[in-house]
C-alpha positions in Angstrom: -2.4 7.1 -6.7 -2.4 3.6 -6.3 0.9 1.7 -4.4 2.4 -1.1 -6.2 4.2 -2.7 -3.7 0.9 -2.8 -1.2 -1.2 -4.0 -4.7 1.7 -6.9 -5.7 1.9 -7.9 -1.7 5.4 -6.8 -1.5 8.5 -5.1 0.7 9.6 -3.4 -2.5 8.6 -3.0 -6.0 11.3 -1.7 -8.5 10.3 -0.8 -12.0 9.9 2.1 -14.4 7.0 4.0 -14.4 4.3 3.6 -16.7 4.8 6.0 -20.2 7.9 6.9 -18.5 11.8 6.5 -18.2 11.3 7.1 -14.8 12.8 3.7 -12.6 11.1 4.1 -9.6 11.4 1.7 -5.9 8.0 1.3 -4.4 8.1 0.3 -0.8 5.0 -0.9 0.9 2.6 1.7 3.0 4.4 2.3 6.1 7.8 1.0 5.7 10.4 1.0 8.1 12.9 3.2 8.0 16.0 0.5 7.7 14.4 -0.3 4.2 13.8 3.3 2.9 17.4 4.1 4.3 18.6 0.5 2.3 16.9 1.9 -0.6 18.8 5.4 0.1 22.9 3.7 0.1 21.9 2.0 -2.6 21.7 4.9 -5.1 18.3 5.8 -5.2 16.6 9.2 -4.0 14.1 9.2 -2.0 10.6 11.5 -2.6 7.5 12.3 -0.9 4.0 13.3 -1.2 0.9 13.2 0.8 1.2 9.8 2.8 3.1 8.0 -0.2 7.1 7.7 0.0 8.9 6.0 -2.9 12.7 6.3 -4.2 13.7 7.3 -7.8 16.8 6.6 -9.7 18.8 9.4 -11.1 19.2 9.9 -14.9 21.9 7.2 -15.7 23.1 5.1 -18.6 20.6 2.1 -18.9 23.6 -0.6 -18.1 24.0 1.2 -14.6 20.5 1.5 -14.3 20.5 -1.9 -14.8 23.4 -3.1 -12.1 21.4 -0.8 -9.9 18.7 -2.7 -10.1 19.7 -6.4 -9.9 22.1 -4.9 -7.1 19.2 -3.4 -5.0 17.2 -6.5 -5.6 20.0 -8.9 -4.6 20.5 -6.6 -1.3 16.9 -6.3 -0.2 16.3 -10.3 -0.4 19.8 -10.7 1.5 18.3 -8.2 4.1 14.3 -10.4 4.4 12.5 -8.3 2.4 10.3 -9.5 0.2 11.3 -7.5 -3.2 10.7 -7.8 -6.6 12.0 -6.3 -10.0 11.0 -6.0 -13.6 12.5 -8.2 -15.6 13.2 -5.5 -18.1 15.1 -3.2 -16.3 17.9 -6.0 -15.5 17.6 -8.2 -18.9 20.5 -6.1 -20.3 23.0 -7.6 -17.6 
């Protein structure tokens, strides 16, 4: 299991799972807990296995899916973390 955010160099990583619907919010090995608790009020759940923690959205409509994400993105930059999302999950806004 490999860790986007570590592989991409970033805080956060937000973007759907590959062969998935999954929208998943990969934060980098170790992360603080002030990010994974950001990640948490912002609407997605966190998970764990093994030494990996990463958040999960709900099942939701894609347009809240989508404010979701642009949301969580436009928070985590505002808080100096160095996040990134796909383009595709916040196209529709």
């Amino acid at each position: 299991m490999s860790n986007q955010a570590d592989d991409n160099d970033l805080d956060v990583l937000i973007h759907r799972r590959a062969l998935s619907t999954v929208v998943v919010a990969e934060s980098r090995s170790g992360a603080p807990e002030p990010l994974l608790a950001l990640l948490d009020g912002i609407g997605f759940e966190r998970q764990s296995a093994a030494i990996y923690v990463w958040h999960e959205l709900p099942k939701m409509d894609p347009t809240e899916v989508s404010r979701i994400c642009l949301r969580a993105h436009k928070t985590l930059l505002a808080a100096g973390y160095d996040a990134a999302v796909d383009d595709r999950l916040v196209r529709a806004l």
